[in-house]
PyMOL CGO cylinders between C-alpha atoms (Angstrom):
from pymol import cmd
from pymol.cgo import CYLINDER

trace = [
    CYLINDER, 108.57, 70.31, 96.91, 106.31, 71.93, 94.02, 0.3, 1, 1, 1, 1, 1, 1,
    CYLINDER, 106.31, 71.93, 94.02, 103.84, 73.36, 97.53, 0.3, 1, 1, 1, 1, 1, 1,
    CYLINDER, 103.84, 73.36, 97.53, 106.69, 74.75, 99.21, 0.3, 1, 1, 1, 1, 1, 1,
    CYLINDER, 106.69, 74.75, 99.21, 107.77, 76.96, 95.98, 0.3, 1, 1, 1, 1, 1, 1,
    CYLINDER, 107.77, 76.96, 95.98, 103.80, 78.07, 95.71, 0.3, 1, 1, 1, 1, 1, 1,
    CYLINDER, 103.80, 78.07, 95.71, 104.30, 78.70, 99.06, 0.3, 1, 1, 1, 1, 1, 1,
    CYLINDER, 104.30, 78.70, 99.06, 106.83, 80.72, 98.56, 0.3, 1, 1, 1, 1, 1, 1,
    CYLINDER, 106.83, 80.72, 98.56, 105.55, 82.82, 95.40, 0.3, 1, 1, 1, 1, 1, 1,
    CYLINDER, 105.55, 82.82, 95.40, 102.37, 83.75, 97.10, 0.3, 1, 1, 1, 1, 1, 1,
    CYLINDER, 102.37, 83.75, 97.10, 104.83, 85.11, 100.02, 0.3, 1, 1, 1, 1, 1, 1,
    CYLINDER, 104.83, 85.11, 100.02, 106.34, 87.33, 97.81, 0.3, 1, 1, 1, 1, 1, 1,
    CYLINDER, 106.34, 87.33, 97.81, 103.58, 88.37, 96.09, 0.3, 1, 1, 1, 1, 1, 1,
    CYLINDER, 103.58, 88.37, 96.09, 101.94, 89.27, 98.98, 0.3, 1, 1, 1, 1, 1, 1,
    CYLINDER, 101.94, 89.27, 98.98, 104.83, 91.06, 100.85, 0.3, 1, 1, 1, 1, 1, 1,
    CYLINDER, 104.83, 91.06, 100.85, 105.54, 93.19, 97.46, 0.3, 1, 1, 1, 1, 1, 1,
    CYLINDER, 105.54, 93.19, 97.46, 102.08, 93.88, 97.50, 0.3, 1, 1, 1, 1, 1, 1,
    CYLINDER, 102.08, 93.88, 97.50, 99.25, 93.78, 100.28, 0.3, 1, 1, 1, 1, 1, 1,
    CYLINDER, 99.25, 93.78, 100.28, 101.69, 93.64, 103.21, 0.3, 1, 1, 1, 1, 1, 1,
    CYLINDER, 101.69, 93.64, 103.21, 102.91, 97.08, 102.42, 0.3, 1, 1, 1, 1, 1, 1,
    CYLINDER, 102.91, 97.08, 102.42, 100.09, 98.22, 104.07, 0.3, 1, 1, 1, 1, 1, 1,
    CYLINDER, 100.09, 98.22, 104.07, 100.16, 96.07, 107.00, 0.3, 1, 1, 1, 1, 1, 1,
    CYLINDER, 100.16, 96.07, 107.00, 103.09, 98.36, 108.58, 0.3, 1, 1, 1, 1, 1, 1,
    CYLINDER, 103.09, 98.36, 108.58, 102.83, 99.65, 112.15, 0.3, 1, 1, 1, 1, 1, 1,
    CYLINDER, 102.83, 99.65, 112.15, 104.57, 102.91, 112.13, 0.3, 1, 1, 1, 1, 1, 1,
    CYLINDER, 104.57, 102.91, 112.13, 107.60, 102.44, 110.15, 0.3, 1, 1, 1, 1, 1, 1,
    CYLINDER, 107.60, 102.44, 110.15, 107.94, 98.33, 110.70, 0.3, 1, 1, 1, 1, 1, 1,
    CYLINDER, 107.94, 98.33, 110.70, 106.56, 95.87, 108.11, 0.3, 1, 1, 1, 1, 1, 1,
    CYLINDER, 106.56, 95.87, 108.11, 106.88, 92.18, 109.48, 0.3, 1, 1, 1, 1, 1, 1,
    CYLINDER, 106.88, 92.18, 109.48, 109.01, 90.42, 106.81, 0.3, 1, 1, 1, 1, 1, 1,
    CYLINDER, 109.01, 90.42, 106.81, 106.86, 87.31, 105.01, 0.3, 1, 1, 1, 1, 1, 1,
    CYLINDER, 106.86, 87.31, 105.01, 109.67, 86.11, 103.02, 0.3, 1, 1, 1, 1, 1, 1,
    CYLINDER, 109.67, 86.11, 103.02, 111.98, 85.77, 105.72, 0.3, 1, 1, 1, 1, 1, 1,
    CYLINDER, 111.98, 85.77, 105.72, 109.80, 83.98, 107.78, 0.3, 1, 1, 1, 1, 1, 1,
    CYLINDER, 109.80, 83.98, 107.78, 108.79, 81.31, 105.02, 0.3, 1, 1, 1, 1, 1, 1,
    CYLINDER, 108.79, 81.31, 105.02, 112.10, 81.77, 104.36, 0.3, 1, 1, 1, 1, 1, 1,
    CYLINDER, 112.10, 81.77, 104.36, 113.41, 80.76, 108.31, 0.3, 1, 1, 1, 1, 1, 1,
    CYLINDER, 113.41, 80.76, 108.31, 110.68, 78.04, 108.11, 0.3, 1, 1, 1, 1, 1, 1,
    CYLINDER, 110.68, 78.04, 108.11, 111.18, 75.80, 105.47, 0.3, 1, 1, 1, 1, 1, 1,
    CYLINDER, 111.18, 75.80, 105.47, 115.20, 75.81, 105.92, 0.3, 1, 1, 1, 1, 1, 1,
    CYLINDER, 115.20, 75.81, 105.92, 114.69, 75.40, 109.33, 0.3, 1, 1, 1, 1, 1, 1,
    CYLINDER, 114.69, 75.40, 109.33, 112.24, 72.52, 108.12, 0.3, 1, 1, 1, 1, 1, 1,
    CYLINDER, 112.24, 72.52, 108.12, 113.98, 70.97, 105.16, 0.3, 1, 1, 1, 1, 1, 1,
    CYLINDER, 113.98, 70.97, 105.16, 117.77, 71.89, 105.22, 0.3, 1, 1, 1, 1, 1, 1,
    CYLINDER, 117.77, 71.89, 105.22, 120.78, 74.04, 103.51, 0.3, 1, 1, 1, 1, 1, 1,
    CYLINDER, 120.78, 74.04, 103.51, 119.96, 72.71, 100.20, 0.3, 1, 1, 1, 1, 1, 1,
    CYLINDER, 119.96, 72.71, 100.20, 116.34, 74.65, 100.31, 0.3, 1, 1, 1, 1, 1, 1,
    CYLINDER, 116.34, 74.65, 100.31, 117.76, 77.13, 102.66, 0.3, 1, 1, 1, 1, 1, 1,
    CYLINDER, 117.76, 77.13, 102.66, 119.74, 78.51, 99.77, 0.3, 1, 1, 1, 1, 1, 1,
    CYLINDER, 119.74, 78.51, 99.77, 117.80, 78.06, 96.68, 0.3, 1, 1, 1, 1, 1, 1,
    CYLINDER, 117.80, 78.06, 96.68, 114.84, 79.90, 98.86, 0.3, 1, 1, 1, 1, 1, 1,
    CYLINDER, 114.84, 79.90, 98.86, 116.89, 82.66, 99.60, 0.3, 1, 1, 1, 1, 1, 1,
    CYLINDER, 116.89, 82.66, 99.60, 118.42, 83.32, 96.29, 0.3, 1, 1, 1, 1, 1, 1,
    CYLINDER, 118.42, 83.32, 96.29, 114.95, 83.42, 95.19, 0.3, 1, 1, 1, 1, 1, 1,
    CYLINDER, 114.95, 83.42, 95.19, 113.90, 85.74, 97.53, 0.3, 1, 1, 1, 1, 1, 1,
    CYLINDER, 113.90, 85.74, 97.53, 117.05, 87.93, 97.56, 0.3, 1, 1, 1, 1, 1, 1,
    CYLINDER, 117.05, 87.93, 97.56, 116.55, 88.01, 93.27, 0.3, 1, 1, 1, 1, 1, 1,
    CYLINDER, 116.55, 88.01, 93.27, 112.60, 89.02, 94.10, 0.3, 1, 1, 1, 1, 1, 1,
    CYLINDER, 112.60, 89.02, 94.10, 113.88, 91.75, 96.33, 0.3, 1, 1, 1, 1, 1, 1,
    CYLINDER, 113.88, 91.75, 96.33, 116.80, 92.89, 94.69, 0.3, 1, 1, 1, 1, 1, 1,
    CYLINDER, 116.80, 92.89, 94.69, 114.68, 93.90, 91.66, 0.3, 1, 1, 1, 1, 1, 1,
    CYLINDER, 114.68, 93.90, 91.66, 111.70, 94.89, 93.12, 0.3, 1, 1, 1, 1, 1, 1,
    CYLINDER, 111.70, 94.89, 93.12, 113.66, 97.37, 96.15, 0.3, 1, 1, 1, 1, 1, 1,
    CYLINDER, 113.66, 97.37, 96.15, 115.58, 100.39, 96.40, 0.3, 1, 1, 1, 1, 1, 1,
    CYLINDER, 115.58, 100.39, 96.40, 118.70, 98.95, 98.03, 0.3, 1, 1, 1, 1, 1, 1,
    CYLINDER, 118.70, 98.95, 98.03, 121.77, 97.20, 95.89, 0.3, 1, 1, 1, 1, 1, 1,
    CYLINDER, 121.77, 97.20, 95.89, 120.87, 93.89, 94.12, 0.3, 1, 1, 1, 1, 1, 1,
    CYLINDER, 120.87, 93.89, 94.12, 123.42, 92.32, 95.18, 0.3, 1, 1, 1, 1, 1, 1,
    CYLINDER, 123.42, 92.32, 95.18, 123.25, 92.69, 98.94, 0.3, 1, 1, 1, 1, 1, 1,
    CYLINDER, 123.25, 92.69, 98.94, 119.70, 91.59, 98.92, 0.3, 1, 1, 1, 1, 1, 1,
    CYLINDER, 119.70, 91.59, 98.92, 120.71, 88.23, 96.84, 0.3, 1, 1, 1, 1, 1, 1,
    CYLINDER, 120.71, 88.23, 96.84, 123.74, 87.72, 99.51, 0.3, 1, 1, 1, 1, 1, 1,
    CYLINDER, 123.74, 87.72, 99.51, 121.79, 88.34, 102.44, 0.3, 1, 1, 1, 1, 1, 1,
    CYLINDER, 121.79, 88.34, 102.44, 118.84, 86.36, 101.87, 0.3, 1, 1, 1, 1, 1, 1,
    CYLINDER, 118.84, 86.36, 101.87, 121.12, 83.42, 100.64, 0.3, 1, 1, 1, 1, 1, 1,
    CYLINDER, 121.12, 83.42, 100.64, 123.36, 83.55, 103.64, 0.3, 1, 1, 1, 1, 1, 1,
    CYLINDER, 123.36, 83.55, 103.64, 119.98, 83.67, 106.18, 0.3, 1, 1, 1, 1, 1, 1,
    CYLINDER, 119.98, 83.67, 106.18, 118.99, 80.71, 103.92, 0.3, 1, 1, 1, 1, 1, 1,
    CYLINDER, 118.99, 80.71, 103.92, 122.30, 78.57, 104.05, 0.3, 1, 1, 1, 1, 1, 1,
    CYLINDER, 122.30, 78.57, 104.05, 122.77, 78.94, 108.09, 0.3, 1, 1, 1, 1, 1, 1,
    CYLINDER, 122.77, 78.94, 108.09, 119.36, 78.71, 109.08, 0.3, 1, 1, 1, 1, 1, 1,
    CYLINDER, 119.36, 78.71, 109.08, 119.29, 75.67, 106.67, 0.3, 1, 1, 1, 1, 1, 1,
    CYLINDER, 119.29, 75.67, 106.67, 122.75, 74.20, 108.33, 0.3, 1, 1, 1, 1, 1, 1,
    CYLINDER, 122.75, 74.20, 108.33, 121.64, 75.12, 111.64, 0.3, 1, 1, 1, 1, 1, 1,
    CYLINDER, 121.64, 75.12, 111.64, 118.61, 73.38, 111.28, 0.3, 1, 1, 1, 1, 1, 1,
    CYLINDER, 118.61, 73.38, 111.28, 119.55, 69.55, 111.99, 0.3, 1, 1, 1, 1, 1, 1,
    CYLINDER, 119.55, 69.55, 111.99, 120.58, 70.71, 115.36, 0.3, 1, 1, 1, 1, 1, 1,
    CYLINDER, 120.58, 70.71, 115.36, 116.81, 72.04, 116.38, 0.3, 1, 1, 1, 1, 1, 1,
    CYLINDER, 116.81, 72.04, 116.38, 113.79, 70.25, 116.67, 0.3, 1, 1, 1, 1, 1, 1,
    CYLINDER, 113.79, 70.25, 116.67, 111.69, 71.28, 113.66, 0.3, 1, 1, 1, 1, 1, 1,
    CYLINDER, 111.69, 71.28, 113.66, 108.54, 71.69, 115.18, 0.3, 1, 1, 1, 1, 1, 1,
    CYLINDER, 108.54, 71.69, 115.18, 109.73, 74.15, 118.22, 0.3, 1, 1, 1, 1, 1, 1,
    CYLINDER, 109.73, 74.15, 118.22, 108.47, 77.35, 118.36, 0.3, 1, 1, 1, 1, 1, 1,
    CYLINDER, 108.47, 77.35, 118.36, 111.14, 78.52, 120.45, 0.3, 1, 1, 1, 1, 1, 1,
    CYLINDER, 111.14, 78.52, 120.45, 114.01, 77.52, 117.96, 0.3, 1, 1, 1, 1, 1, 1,
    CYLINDER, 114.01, 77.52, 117.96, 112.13, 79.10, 115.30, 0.3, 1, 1, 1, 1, 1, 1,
    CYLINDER, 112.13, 79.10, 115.30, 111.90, 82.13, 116.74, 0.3, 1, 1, 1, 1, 1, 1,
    CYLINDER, 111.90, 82.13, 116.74, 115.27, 82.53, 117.60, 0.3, 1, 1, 1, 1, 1, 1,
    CYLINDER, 115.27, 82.53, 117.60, 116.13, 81.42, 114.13, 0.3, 1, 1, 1, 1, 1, 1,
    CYLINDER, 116.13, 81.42, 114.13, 113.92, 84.31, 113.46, 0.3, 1, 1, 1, 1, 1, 1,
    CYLINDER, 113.92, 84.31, 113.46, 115.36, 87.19, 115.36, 0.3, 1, 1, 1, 1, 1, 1,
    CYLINDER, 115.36, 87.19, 115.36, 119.23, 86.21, 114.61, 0.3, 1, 1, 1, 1, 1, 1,
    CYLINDER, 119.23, 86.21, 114.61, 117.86, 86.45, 110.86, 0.3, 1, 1, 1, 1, 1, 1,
    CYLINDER, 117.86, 86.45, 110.86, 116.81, 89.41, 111.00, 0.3, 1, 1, 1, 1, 1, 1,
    CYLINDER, 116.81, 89.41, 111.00, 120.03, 90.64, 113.19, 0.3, 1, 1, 1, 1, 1, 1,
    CYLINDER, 120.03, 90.64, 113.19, 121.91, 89.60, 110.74, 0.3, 1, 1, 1, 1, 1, 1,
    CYLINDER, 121.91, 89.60, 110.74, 120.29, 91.54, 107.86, 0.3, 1, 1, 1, 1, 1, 1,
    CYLINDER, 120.29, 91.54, 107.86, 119.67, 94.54, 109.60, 0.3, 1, 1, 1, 1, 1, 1,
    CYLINDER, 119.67, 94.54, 109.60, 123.21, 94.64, 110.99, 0.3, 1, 1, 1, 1, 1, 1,
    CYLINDER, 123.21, 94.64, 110.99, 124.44, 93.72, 107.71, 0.3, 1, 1, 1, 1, 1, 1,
    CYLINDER, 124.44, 93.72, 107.71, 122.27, 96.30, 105.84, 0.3, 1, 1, 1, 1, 1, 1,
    CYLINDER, 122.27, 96.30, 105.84, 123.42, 98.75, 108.20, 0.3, 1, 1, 1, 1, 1, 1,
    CYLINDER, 123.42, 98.75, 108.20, 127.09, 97.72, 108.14, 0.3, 1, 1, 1, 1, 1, 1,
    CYLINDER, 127.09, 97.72, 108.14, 127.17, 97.60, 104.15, 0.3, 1, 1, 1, 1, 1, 1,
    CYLINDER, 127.17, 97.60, 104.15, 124.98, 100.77, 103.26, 0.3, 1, 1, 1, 1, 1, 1,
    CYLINDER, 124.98, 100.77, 103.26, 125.19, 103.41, 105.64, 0.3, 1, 1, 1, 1, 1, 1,
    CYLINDER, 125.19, 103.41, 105.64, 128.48, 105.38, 105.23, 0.3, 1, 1, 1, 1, 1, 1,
    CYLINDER, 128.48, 105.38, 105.23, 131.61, 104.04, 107.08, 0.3, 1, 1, 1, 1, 1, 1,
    CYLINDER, 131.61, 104.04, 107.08, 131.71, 107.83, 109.52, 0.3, 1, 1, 1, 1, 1, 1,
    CYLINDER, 131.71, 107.83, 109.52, 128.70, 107.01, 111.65, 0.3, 1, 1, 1, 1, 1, 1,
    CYLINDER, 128.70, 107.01, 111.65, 129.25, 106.92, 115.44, 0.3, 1, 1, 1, 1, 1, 1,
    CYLINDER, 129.25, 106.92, 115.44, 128.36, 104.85, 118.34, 0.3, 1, 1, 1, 1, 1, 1,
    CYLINDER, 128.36, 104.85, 118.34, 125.37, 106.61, 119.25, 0.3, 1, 1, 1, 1, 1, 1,
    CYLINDER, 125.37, 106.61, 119.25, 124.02, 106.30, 115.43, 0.3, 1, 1, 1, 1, 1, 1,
    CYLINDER, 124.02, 106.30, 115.43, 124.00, 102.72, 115.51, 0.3, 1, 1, 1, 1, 1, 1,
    CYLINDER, 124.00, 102.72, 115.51, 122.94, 102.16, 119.10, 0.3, 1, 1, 1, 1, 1, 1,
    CYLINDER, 122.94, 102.16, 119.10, 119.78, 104.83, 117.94, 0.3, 1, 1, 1, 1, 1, 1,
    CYLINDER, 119.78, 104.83, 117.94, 119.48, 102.25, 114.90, 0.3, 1, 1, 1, 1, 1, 1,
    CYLINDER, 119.48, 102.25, 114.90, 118.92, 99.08, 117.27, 0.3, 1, 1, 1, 1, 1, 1,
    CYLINDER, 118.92, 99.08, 117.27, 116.27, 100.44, 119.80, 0.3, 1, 1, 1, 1, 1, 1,
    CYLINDER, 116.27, 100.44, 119.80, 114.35, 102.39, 117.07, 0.3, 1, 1, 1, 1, 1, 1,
    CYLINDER, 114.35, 102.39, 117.07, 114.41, 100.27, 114.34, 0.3, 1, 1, 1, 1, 1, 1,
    CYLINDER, 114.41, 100.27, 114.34, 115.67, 96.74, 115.05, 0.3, 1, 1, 1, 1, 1, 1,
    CYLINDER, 115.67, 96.74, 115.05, 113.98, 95.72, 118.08, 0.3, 1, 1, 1, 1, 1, 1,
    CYLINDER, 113.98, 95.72, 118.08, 110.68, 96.89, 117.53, 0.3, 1, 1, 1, 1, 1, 1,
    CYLINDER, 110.68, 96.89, 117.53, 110.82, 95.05, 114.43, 0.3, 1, 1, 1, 1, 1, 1,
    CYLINDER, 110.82, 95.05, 114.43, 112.01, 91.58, 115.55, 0.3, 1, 1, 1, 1, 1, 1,
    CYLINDER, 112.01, 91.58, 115.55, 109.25, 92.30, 118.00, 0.3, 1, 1, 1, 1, 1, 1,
    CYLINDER, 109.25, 92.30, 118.00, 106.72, 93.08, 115.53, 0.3, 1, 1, 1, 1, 1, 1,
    CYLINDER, 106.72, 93.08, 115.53, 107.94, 90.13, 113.04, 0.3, 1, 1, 1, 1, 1, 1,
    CYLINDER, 107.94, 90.13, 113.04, 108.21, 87.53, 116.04, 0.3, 1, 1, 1, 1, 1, 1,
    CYLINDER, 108.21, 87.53, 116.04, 104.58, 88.22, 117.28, 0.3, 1, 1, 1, 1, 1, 1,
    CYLINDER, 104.58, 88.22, 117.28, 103.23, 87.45, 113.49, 0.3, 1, 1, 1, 1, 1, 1,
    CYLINDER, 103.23, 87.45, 113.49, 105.77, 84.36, 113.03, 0.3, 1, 1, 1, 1, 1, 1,
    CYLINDER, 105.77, 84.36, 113.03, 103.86, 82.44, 116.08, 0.3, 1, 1, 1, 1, 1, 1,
    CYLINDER, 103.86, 82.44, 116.08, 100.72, 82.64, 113.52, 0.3, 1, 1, 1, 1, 1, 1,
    CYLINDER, 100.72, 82.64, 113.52, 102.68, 82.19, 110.55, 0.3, 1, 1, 1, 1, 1, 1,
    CYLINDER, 102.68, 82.19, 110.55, 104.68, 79.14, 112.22, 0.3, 1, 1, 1, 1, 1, 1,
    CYLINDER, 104.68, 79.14, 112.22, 101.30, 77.26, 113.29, 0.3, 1, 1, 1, 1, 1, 1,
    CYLINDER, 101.30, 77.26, 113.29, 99.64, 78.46, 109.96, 0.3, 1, 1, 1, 1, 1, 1,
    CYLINDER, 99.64, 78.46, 109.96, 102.74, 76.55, 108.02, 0.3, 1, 1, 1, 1, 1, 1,
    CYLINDER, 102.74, 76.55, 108.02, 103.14, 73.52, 110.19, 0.3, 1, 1, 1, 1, 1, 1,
    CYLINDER, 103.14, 73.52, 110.19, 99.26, 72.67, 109.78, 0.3, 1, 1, 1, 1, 1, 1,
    CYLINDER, 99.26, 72.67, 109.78, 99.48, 72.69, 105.68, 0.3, 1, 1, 1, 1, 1, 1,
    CYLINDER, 99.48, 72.69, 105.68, 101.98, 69.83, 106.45, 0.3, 1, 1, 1, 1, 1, 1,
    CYLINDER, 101.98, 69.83, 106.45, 103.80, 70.93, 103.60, 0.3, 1, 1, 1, 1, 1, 1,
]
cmd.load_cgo(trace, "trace")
């Protein structure tokens, strides 16, 4: 297990660092969610959850946005990704990167739901979703395929 929490350090070293630069336009692909999506897809809700209050604590301090939403999102991606995750076969691309994009739904919607002020109108959010959420589970599914081979060989 001691691998799986380097592997997760480096992740968050390098998304708080070096990835910041790796952006196209205004999307970043998201390295801690998709260790994150990985190794509670992989090992289960108990990792699912300590994983993501790690990584919701690492972004909560280190980000702009409220602590607390960033320890509660990342724990909840953690817990059903991890609970979902003895229904899939581990080593399918496919279920990972739907695990992937509904992860990502669900903290964008979320994000959007929870921080944006309650009189926005239809045509707000729908502008949200094309602009900003779909290119970006684009963008973040296209890096997971290398990221998903990249983890599986370690054989972590």
């Amino acid at each position: 297990m001691l691998p799986v929490f380097f592997i997760a350090i480096l992740s968050s070293i390098l998304q708080l660092t070096a990835l910041t630069y790796a952006r196209i336009g205004p999307f970043t692909f998201n390295l801690e969610l998709i260790v994150l999506v990985f190794f509670s897809l992989r090992y289960g809700l108990r990792l699912g959850i300590i994983l993501g209050l790690f990584f919701g604590i690492l972004n909560g301090i280190f980000s702009i946005n409220s602590f607390w939403l960033n320890v509660f999102l990342y724990a909840a991606v953690g817990s059903i990704v991890g609970y979902l995750g003895q229904w899939f076969y581990k080593e399918n691309l496919l279920a990972f990167l739907l695990m992937i994009f509904c992860s990502l739904a669900v903290i964008y919607f979320l994000s959007y739901f929870l921080e944006t002020p309650h009189l926005t109108t239809q045509s707000n959010f729908l502008a949200y979703f094309f602009r900003l959420f779909l290119p970006s589970a684009a963008y973040n599914a296209v890096v997971s395929i290398f990221l998903f081979y990249f983890l599986r060989e370690l054989k972590v």
